[in-house]
mmCIF entry with sequence, helices, sheets and N, C-alpha, C, O atoms, coordinates in Angstrom:
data_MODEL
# 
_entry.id   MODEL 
# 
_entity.id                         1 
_entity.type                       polymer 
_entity.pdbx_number_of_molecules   1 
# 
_entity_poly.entity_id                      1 
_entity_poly.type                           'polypeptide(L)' 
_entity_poly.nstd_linkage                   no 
_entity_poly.nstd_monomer                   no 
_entity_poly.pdbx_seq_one_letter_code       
;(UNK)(UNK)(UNK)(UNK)(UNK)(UNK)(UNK)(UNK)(UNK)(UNK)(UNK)(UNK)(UNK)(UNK)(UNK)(UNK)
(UNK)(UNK)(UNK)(UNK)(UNK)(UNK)(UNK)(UNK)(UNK)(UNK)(UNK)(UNK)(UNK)(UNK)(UNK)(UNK)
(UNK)(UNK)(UNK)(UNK)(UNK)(UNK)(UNK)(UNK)(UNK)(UNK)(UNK)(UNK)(UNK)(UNK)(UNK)(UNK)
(UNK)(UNK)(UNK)(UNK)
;
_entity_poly.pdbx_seq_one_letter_code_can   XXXXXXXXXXXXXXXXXXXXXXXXXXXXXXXXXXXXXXXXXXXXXXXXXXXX 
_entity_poly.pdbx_strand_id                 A 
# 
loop_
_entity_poly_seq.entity_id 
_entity_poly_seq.num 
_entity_poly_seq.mon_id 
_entity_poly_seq.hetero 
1 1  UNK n 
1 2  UNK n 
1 3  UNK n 
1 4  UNK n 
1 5  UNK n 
1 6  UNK n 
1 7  UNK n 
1 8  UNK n 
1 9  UNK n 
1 10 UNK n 
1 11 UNK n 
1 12 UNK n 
1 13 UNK n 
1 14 UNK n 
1 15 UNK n 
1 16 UNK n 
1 17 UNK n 
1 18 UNK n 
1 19 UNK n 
1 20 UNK n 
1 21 UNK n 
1 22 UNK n 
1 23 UNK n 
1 24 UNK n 
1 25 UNK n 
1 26 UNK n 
1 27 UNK n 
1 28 UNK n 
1 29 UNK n 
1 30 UNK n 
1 31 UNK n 
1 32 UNK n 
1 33 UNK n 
1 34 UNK n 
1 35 UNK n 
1 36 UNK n 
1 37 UNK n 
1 38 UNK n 
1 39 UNK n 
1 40 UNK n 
1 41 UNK n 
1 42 UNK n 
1 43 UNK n 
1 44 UNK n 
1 45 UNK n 
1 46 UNK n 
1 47 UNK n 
1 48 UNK n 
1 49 UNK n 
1 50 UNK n 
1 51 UNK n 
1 52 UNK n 
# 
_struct_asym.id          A 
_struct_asym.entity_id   1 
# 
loop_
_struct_conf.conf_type_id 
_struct_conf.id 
_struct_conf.pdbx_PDB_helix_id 
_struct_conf.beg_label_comp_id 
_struct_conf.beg_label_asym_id 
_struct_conf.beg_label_seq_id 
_struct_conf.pdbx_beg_PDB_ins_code 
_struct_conf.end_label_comp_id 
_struct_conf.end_label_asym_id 
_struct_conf.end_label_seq_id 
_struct_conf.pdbx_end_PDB_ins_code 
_struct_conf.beg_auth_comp_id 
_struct_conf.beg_auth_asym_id 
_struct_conf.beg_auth_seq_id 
_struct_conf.end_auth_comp_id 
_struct_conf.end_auth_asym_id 
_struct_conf.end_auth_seq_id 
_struct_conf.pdbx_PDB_helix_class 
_struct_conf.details 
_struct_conf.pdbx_PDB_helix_length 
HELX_P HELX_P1 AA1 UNK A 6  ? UNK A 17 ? UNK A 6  UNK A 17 1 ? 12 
HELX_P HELX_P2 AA2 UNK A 30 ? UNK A 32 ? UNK A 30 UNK A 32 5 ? 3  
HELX_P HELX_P3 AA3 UNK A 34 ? UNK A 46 ? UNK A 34 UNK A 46 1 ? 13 
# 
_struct_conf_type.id          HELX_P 
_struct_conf_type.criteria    ? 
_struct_conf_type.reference   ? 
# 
loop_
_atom_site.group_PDB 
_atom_site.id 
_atom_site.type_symbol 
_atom_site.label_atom_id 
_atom_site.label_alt_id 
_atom_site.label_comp_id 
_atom_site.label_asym_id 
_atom_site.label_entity_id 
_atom_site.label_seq_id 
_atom_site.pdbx_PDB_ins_code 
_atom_site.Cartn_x 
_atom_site.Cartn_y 
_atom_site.Cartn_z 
_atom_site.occupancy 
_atom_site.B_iso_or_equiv 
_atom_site.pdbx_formal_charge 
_atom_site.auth_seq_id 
_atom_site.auth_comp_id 
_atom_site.auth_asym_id 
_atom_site.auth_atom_id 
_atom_site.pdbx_PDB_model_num 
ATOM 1   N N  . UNK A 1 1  ? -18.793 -26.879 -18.192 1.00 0.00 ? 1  UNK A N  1 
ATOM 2   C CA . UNK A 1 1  ? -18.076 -27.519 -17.093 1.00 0.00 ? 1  UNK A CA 1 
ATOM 3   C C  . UNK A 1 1  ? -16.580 -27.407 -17.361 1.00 0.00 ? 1  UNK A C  1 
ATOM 4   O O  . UNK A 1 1  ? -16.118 -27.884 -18.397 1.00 0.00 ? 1  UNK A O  1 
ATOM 5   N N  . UNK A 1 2  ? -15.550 -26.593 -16.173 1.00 0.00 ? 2  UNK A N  1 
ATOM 6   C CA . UNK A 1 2  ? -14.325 -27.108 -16.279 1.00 0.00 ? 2  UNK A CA 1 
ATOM 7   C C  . UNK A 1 2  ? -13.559 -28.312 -15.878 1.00 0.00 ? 2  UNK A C  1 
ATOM 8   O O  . UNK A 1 2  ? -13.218 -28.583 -14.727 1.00 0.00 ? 2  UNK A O  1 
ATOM 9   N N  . UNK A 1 3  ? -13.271 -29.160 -17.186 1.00 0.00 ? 3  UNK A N  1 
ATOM 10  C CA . UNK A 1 3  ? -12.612 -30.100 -16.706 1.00 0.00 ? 3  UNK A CA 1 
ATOM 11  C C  . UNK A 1 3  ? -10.850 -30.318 -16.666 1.00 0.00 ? 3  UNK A C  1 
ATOM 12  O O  . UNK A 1 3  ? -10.228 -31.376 -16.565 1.00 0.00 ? 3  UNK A O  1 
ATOM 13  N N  . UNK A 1 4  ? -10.442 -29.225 -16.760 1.00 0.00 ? 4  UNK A N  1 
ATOM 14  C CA . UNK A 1 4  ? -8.922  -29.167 -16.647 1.00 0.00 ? 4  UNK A CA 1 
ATOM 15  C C  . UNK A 1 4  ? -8.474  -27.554 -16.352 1.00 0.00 ? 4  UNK A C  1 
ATOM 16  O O  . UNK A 1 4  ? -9.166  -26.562 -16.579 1.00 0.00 ? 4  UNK A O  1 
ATOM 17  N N  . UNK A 1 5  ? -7.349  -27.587 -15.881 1.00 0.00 ? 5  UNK A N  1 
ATOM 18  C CA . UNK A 1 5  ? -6.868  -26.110 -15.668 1.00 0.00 ? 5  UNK A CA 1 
ATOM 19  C C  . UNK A 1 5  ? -7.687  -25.992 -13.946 1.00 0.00 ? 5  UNK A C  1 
ATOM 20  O O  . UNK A 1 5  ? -8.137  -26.894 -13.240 1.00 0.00 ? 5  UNK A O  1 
ATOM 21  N N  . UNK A 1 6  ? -7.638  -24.916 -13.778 1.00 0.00 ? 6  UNK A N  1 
ATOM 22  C CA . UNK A 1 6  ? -8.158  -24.705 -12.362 1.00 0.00 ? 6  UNK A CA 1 
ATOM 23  C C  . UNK A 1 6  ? -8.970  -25.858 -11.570 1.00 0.00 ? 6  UNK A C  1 
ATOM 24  O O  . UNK A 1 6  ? -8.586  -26.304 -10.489 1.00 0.00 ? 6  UNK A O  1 
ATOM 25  N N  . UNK A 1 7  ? -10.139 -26.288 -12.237 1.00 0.00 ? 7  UNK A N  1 
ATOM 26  C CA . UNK A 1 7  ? -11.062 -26.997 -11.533 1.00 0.00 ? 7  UNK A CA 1 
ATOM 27  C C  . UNK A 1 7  ? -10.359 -28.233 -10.954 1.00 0.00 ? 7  UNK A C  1 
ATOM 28  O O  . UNK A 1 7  ? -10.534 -28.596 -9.791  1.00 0.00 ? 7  UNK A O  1 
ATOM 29  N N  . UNK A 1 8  ? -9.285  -29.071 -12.119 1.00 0.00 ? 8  UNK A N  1 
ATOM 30  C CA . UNK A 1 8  ? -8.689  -30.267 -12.075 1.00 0.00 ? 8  UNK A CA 1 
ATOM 31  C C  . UNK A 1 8  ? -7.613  -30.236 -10.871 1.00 0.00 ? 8  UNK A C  1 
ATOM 32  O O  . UNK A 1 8  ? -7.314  -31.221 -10.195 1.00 0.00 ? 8  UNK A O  1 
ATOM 33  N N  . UNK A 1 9  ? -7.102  -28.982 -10.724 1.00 0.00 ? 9  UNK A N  1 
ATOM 34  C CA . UNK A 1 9  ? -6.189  -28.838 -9.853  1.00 0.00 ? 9  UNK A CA 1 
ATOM 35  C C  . UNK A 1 9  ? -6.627  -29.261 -8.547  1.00 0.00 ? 9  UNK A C  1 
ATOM 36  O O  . UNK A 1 9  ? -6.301  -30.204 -7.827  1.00 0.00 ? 9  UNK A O  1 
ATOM 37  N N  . UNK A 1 10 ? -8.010  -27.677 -8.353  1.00 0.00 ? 10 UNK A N  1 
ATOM 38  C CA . UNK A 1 10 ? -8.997  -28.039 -7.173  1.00 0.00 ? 10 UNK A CA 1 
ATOM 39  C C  . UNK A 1 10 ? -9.269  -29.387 -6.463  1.00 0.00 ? 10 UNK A C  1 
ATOM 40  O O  . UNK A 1 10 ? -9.194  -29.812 -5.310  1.00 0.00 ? 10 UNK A O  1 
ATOM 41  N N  . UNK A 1 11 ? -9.695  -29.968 -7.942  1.00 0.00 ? 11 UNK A N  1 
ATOM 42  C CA . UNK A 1 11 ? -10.328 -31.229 -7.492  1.00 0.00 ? 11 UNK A CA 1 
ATOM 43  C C  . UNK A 1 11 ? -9.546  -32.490 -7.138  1.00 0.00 ? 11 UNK A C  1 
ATOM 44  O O  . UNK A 1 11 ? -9.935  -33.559 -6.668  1.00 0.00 ? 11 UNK A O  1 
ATOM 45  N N  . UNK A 1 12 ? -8.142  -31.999 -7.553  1.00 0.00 ? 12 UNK A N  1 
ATOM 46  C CA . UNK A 1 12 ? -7.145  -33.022 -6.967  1.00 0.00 ? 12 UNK A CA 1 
ATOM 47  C C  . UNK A 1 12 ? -6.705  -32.853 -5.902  1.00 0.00 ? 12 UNK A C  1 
ATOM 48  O O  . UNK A 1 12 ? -6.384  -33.889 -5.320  1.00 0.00 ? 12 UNK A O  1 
ATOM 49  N N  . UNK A 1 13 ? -6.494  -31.609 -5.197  1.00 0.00 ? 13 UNK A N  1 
ATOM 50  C CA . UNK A 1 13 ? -6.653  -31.229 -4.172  1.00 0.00 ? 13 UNK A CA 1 
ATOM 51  C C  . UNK A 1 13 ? -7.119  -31.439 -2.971  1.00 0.00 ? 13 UNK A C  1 
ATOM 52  O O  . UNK A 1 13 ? -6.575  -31.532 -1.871  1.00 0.00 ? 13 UNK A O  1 
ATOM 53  N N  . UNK A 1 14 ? -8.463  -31.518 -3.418  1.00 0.00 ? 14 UNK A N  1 
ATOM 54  C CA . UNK A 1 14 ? -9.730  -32.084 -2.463  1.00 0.00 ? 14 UNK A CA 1 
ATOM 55  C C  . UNK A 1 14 ? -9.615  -33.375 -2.400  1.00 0.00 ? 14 UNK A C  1 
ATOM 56  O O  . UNK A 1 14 ? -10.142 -33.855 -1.397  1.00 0.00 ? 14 UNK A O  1 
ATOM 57  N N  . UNK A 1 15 ? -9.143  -34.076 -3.072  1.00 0.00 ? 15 UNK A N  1 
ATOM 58  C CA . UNK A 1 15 ? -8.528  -35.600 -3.161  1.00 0.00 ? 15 UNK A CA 1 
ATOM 59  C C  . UNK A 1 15 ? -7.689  -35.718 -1.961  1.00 0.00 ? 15 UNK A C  1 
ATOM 60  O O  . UNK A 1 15 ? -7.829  -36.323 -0.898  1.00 0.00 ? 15 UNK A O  1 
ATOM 61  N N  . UNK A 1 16 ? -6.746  -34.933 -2.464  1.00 0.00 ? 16 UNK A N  1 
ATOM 62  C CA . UNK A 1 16 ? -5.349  -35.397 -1.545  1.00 0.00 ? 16 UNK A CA 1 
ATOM 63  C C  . UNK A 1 16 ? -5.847  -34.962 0.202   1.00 0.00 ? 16 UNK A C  1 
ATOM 64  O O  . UNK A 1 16 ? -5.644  -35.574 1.251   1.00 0.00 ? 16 UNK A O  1 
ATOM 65  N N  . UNK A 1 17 ? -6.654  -33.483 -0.104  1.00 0.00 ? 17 UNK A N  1 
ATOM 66  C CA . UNK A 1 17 ? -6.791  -33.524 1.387   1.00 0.00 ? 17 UNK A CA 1 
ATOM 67  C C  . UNK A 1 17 ? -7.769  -33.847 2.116   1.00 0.00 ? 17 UNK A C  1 
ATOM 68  O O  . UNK A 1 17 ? -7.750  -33.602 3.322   1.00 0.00 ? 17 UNK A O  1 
ATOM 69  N N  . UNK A 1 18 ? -8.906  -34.516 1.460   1.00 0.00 ? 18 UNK A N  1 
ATOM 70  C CA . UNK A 1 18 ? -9.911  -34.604 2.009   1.00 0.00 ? 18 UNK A CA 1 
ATOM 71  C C  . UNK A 1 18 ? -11.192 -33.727 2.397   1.00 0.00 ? 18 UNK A C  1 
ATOM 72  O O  . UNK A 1 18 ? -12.136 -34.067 3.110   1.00 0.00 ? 18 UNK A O  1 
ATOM 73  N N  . UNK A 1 19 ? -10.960 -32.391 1.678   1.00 0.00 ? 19 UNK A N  1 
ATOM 74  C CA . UNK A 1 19 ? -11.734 -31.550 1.748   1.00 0.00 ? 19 UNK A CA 1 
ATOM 75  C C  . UNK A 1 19 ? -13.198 -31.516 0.519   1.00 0.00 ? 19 UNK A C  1 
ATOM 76  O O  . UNK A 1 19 ? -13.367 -32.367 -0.355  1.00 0.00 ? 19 UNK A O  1 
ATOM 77  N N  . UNK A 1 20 ? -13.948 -30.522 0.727   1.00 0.00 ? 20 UNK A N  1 
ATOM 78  C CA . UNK A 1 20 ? -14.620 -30.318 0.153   1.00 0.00 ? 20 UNK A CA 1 
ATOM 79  C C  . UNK A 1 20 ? -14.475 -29.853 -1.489  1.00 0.00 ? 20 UNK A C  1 
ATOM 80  O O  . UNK A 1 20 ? -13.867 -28.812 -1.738  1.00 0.00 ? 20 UNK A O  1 
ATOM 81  N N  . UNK A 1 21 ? -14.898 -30.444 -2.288  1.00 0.00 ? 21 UNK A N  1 
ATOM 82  C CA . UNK A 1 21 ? -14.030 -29.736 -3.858  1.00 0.00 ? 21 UNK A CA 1 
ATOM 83  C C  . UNK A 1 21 ? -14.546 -28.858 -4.200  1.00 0.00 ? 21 UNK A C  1 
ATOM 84  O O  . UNK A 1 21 ? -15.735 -29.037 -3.933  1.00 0.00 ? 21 UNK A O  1 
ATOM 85  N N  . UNK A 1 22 ? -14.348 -27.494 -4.884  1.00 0.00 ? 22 UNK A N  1 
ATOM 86  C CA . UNK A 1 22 ? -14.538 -26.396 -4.986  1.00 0.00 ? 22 UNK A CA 1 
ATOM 87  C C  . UNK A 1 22 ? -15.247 -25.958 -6.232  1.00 0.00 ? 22 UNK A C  1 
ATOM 88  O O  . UNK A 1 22 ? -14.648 -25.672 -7.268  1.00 0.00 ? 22 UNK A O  1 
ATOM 89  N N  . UNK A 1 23 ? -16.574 -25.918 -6.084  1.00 0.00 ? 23 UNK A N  1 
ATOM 90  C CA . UNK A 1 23 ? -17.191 -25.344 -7.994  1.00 0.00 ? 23 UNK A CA 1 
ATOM 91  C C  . UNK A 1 23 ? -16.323 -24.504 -8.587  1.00 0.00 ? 23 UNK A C  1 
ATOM 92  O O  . UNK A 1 23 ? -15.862 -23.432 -8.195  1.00 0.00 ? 23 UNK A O  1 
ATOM 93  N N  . UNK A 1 24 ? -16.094 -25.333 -9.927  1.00 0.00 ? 24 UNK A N  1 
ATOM 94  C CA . UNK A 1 24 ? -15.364 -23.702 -10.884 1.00 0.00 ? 24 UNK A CA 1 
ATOM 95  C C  . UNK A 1 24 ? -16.068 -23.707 -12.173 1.00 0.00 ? 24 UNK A C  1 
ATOM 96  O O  . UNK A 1 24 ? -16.424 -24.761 -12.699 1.00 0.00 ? 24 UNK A O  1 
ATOM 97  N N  . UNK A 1 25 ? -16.306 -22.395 -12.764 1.00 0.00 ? 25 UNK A N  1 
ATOM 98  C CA . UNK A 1 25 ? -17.550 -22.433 -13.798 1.00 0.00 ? 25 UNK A CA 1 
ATOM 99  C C  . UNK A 1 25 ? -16.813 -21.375 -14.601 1.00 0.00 ? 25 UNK A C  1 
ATOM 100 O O  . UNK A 1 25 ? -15.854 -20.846 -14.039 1.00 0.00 ? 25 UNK A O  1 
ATOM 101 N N  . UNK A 1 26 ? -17.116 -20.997 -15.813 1.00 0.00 ? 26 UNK A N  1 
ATOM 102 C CA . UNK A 1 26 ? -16.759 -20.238 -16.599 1.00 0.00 ? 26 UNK A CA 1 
ATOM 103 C C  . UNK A 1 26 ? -17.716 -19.014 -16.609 1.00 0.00 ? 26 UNK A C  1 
ATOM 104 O O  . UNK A 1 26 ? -18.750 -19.130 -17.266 1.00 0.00 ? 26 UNK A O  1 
ATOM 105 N N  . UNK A 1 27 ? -17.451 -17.726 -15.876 1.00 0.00 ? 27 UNK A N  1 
ATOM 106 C CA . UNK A 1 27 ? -18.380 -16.695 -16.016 1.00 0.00 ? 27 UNK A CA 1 
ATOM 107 C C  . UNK A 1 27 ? -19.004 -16.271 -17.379 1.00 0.00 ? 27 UNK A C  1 
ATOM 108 O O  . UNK A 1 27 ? -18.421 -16.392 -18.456 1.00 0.00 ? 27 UNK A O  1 
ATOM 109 N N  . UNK A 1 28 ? -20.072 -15.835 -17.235 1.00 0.00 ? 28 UNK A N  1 
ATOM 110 C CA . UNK A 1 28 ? -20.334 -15.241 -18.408 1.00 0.00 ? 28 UNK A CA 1 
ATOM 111 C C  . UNK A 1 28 ? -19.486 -13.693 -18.443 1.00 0.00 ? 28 UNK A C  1 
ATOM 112 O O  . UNK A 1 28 ? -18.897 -13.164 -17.501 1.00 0.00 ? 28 UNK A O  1 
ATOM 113 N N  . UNK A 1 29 ? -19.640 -13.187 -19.826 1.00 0.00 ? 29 UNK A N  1 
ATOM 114 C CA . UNK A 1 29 ? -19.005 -11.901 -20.215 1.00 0.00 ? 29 UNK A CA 1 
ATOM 115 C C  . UNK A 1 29 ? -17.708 -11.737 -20.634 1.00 0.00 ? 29 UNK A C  1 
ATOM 116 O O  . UNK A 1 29 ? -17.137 -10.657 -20.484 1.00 0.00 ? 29 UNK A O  1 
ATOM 117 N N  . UNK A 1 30 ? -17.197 -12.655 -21.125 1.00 0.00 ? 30 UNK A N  1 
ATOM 118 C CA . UNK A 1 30 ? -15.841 -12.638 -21.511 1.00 0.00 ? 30 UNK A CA 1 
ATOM 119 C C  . UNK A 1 30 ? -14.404 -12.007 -21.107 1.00 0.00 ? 30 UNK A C  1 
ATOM 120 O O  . UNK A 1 30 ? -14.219 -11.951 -19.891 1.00 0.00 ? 30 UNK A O  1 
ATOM 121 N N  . UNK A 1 31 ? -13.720 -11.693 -21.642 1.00 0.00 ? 31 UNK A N  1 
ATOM 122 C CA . UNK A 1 31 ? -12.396 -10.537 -20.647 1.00 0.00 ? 31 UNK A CA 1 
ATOM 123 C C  . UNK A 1 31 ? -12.915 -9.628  -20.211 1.00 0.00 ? 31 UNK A C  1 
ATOM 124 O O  . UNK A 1 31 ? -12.249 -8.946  -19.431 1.00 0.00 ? 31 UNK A O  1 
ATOM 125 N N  . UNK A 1 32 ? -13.862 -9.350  -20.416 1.00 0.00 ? 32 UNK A N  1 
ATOM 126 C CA . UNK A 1 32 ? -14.099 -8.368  -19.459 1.00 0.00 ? 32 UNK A CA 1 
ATOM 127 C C  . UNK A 1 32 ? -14.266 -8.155  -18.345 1.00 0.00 ? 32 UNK A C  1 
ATOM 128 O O  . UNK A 1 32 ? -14.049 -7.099  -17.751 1.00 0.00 ? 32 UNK A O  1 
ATOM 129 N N  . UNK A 1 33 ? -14.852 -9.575  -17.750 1.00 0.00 ? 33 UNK A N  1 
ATOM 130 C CA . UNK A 1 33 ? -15.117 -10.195 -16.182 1.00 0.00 ? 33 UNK A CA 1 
ATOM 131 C C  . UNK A 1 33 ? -13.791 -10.009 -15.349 1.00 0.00 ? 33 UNK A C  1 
ATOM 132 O O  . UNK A 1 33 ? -13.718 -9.802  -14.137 1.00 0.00 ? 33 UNK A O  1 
ATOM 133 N N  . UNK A 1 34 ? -12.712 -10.130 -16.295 1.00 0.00 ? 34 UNK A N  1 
ATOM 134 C CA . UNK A 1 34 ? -11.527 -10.055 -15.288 1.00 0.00 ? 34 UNK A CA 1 
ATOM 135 C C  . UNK A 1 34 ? -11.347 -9.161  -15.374 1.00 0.00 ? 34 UNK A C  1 
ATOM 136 O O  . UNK A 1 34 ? -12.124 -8.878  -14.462 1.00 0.00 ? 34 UNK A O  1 
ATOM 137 N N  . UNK A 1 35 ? -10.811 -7.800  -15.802 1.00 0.00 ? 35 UNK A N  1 
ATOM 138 C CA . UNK A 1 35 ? -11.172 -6.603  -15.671 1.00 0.00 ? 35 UNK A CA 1 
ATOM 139 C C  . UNK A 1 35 ? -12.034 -5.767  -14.983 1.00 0.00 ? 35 UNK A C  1 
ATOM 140 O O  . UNK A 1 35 ? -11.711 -4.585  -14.870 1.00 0.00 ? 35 UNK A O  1 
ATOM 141 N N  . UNK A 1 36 ? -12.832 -6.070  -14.615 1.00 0.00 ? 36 UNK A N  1 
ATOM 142 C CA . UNK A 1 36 ? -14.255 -5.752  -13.412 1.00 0.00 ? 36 UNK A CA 1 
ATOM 143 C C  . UNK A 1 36 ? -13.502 -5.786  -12.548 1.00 0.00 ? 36 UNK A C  1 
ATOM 144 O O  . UNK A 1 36 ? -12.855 -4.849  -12.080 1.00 0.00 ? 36 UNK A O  1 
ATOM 145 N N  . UNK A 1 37 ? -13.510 -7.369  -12.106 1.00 0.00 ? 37 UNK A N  1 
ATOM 146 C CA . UNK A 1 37 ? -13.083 -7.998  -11.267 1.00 0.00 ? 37 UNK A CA 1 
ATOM 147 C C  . UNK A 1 37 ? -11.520 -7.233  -10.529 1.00 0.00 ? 37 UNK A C  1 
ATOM 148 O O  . UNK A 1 37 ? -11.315 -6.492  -9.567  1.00 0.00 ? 37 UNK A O  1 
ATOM 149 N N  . UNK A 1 38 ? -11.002 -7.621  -11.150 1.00 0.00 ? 38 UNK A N  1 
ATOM 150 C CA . UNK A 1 38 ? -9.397  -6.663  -10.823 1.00 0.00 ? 38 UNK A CA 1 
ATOM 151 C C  . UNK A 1 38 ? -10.218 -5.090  -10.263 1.00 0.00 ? 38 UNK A C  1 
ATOM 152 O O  . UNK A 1 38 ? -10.121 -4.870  -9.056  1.00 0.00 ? 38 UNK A O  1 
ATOM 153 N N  . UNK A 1 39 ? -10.751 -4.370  -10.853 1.00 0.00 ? 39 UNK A N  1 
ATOM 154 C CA . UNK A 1 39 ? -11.141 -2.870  -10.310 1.00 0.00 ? 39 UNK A CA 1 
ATOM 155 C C  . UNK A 1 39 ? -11.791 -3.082  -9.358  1.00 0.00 ? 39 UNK A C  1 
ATOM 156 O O  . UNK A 1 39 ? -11.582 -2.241  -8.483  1.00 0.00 ? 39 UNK A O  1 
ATOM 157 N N  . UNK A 1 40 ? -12.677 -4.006  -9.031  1.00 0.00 ? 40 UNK A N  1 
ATOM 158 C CA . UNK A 1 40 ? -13.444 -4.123  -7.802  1.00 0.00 ? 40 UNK A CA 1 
ATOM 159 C C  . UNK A 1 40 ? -12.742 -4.498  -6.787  1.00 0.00 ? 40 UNK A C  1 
ATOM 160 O O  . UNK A 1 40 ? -13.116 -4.290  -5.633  1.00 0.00 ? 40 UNK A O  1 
ATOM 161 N N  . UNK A 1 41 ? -10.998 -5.444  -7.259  1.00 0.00 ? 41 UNK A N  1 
ATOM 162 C CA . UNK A 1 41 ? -10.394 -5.228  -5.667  1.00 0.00 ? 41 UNK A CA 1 
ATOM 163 C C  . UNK A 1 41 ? -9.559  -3.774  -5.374  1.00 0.00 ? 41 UNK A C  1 
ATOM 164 O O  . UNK A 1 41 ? -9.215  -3.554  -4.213  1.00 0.00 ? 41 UNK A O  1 
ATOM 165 N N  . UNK A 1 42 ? -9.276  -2.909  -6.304  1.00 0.00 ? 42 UNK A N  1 
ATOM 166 C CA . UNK A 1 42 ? -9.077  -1.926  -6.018  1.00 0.00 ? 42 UNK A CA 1 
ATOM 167 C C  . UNK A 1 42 ? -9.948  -1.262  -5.097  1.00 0.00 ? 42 UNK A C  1 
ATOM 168 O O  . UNK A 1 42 ? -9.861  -1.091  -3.881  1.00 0.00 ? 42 UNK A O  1 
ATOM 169 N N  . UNK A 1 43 ? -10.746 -0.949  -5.883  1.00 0.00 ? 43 UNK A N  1 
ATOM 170 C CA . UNK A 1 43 ? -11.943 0.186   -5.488  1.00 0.00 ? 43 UNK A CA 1 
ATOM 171 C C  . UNK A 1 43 ? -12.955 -0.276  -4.676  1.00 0.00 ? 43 UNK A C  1 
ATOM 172 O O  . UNK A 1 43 ? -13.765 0.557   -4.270  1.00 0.00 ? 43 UNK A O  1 
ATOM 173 N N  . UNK A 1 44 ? -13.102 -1.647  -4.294  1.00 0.00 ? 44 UNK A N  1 
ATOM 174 C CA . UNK A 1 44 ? -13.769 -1.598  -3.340  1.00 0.00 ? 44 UNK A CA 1 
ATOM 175 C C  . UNK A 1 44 ? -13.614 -0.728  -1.670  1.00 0.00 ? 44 UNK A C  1 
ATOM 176 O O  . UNK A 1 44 ? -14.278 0.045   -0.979  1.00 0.00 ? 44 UNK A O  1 
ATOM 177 N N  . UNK A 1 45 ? -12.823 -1.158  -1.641  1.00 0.00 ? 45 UNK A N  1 
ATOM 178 C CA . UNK A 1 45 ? -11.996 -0.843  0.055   1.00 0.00 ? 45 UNK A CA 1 
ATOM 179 C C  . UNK A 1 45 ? -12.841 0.877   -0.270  1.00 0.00 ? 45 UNK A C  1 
ATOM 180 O O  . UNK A 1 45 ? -13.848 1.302   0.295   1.00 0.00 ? 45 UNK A O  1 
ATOM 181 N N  . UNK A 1 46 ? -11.988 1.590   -1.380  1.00 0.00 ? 46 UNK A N  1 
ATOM 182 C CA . UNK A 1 46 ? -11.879 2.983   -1.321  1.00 0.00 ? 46 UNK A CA 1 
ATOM 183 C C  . UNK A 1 46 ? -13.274 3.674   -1.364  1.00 0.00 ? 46 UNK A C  1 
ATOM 184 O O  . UNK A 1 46 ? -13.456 4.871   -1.144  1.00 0.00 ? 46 UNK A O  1 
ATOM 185 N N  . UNK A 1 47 ? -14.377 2.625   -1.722  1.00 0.00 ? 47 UNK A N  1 
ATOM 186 C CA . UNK A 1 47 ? -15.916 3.029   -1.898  1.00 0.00 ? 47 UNK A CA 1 
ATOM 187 C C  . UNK A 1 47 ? -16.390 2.539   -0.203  1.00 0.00 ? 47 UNK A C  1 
ATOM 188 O O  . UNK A 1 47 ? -17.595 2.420   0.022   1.00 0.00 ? 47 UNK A O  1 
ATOM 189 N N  . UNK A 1 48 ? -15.548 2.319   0.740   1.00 0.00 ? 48 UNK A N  1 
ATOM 190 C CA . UNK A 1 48 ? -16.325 1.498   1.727   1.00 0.00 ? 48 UNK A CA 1 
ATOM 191 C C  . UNK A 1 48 ? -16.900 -0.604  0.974   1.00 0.00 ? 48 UNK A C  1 
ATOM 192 O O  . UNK A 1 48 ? -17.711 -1.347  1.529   1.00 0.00 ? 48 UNK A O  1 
ATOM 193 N N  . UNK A 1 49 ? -16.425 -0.786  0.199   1.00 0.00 ? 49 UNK A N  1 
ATOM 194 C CA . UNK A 1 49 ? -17.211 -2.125  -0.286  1.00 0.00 ? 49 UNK A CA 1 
ATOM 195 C C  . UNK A 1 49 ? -15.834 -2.835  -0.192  1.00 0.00 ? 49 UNK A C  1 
ATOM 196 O O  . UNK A 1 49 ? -14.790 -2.217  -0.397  1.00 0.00 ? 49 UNK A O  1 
ATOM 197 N N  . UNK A 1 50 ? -15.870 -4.280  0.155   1.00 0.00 ? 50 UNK A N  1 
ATOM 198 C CA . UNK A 1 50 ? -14.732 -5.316  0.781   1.00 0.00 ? 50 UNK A CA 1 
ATOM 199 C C  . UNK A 1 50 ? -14.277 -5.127  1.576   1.00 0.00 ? 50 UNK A C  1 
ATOM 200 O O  . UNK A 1 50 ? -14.436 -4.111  2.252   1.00 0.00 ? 50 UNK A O  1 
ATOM 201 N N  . UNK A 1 51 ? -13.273 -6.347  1.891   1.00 0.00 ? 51 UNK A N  1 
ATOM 202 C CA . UNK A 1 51 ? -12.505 -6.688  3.036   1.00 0.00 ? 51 UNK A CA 1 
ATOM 203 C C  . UNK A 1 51 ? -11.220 -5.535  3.134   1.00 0.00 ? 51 UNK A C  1 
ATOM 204 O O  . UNK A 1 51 ? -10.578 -5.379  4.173   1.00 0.00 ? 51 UNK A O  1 
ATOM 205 N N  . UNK A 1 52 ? -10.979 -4.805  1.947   1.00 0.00 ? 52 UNK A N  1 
ATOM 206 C CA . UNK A 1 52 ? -9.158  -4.071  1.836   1.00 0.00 ? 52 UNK A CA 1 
ATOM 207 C C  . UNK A 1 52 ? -9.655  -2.957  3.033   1.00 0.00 ? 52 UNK A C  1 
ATOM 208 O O  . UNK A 1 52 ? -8.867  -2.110  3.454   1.00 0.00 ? 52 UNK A O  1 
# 
């Protein structure tokens, strides 16, 4: 469970505005997840895959 850094932000957030609070979880796979991640907003668009 994150309880500080991103989630805390979120969830203060959802405080102040009344919204829904937002799951934040720690992926599995280590740095590497962000690394994926980053190439997949590249390369999606250019494979036909995402919104770019």
């Amino acid at each position: 469970m994150v309880g500080t850094g991103v989630g805390a932000v979120l969830g203060a957030r959802a405080r102040r505005t009344g919204e829904g609070a937002v799951p934040v979880r720690v992926a599995p796979g280590g740095g590497r997840v962000v690394a994926v991640g980053a190439a997949q907003l590249v390369l999606g668009p250019v494979f036909g895959r995402g919104d770019g």
